[in-house]
C-alpha positions in Angstrom: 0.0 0.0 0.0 1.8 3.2 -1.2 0.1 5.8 1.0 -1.5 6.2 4.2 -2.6 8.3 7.3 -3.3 7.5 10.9 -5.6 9.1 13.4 -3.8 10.8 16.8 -3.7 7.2 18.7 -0.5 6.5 16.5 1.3 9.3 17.6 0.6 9.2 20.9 -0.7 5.9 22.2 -3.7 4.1 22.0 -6.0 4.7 24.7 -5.3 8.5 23.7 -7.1 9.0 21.3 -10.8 8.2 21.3 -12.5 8.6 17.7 -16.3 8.4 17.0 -17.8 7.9 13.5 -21.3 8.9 12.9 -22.2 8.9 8.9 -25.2 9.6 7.4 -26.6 9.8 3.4 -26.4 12.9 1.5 -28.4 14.5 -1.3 -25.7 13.5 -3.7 -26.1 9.7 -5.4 -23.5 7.4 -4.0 -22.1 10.3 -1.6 -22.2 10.0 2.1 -21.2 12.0 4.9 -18.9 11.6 7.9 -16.9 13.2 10.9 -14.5 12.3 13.3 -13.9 14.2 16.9 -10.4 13.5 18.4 -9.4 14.8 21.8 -5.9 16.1 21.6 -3.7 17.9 23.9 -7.1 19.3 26.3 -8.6 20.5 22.5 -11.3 18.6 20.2 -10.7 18.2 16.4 -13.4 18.1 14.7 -13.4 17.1 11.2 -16.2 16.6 8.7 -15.1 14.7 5.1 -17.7 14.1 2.4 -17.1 11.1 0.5 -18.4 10.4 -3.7 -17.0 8.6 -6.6 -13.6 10.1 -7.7 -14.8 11.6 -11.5 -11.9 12.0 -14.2 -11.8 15.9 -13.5 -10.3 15.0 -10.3 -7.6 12.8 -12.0 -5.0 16.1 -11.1 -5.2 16.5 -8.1 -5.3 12.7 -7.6 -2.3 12.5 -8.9 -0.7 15.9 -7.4 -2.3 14.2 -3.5 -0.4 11.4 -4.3 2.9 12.8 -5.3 3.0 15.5 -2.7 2.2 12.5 0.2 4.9 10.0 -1.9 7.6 13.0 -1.2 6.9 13.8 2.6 7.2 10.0 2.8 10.4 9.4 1.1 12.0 12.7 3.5 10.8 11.4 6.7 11.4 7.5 5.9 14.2 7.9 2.8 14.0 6.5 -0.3 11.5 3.0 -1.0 8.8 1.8 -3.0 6.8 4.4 -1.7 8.9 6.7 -2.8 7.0 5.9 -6.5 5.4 9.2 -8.2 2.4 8.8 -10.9 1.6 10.4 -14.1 -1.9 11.9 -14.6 -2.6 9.1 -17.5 -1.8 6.5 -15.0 -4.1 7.6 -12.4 -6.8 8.0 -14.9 -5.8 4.7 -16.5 -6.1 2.8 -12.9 -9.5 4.4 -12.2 -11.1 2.8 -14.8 -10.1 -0.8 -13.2 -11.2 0.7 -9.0 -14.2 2.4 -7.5 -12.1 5.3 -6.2 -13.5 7.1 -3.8 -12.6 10.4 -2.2 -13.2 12.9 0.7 -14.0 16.3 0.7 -13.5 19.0 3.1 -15.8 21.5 1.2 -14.5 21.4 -2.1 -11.1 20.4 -1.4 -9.8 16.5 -2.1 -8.1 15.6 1.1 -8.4 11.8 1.1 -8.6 9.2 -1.9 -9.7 5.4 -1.5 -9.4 2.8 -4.2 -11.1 -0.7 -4.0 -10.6 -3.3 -6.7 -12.5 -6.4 -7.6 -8.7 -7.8 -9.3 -6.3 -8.9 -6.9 -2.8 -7.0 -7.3 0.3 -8.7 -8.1 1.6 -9.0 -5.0 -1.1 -10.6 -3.3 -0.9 -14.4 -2.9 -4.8 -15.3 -2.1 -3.5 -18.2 -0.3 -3.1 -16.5 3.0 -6.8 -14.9 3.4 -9.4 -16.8 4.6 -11.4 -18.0 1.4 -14.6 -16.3 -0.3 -16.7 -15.5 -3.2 -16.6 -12.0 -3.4 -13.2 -10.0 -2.2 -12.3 -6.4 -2.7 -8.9 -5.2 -2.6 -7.8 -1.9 -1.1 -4.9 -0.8 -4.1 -4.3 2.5 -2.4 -5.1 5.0 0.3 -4.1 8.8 0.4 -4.3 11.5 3.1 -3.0 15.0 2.7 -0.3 15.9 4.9 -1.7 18.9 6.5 -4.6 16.7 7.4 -3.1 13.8 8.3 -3.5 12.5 12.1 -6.9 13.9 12.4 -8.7 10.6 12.0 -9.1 11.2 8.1 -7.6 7.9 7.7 -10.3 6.2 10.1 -13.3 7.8 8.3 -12.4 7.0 4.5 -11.7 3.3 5.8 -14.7 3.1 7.2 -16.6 4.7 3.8 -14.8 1.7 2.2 -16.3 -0.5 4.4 -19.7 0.7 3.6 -19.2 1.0 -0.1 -17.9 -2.9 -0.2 -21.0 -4.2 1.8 -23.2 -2.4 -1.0 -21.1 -4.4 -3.3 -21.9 -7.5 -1.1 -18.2 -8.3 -0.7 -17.1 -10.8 1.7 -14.2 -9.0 2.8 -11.8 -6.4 2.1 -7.7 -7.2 1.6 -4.2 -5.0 1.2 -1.2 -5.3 1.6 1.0 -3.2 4.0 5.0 -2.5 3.7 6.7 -4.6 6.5 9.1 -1.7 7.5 8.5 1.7 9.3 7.1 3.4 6.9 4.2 0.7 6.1 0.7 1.4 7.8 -0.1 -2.3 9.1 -0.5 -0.8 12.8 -2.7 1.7 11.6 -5.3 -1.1 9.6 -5.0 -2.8 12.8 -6.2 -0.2 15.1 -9.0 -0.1 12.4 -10.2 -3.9 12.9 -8.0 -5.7 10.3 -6.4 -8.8 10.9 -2.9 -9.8 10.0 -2.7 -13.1 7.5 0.8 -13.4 6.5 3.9 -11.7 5.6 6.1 -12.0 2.2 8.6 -10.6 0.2 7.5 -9.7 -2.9 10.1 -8.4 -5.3 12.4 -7.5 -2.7 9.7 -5.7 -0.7 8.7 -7.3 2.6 4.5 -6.9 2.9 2.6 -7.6 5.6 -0.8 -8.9 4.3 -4.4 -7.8 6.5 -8.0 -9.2 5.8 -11.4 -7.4 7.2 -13.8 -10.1 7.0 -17.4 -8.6 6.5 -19.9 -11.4 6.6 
């Protein structure tokens, strides 16, 4: 999974942090709503995200979201896979094969969600537990600004709602085994560790969230 975010109990400590989701439909087809309230330091952040289907006028700043977060990566963690920039015909190429979502703060992209019916390459299918209709989460971004506010939580948990309209059995990723991977932050969020490879000379960490 090249890009991430984590709500305030990853930097300092679960039992800290104590996130509440409430979501609701909006007016919009296939949109719905949500917020997240964190307790931080004696203050609350409060943070409402609008989620809808990615559309290809959003394919720049897709791209430019995923760049940006893909270079405050690689300074804080160095040089890796995540490291990897994408072209604007890429992002609008792999959009065609997901159901990308994203969040909105007003009109402003600030999270990006893609879930696949194809497994990726480096998923070996052997490790999850077996059923009919899996979805695969090929990417996550957060903005930095507006990352550790429990953005992270919230689109996860529009995925979540998105696959059971699918009628998907479960949702699977794969995380990079090394600092900079998320697999913590997917546990904190109810996934459930089935394996760890190498793949191409990057160690993964693969998660399952069964939902029947």
């Amino acid at each position: 999974m090249g890009i991430f975010c984590s709500c305030l109990e990853k930097k300092y400590g679960r039992g800290f942090c104590s996130c509440q989701e409430k979501s609701h439909p909006t007016r919009a087809a296939g949109a719905t709503s949500r917020w997240s309230s964190c307790p931080s330091l004696n203050r609350i952040a409060r943070v409402h995200l609008t989620f809808r289907d990615a559309a290809l006028k959003d394919v720049p700043t897709i791209a430019a979201l995923h760049n940006a977060v893909a270079g405050a990566l690689t300074a804080r963690f160095g040089e890796g896979h995540w490291s990897s920039l994408v072209t604007e015909r890429g992002t609008a190429i792999a959009q065609r094969h997901a159901r990308v979502r994203v969040g909105n703060t007003g009109t402003r992209i600030v999270t990006v969600l893609r879930l696949a019916p194809k497994k990726p390459w480096a998923i070996d299918v052997t490790y999850f537990t077996p059923v009919k209709r899996p979805l695969y989460l090929t990417g996550m971004t957060v903005a930095v600004a507006q990352q550790r506010q429990g953005l992270g939580r919230l689109a996860l948990a529009d995925a979540v709602a998105v696959a059971r309209e699918l009628a998907a059995d479960a949702i699977r990723l794969d995380s990079y085994d090394a600092e900079a991977g998320a697999g913590p932050f997917y546990a904190k969020c109810g996934f459930t560790e089935r394996g760890r490879v190498v793949y191409k000379g990057d160690p993964l960490v693969y998660y399952e969230l069964r939902l029947t």
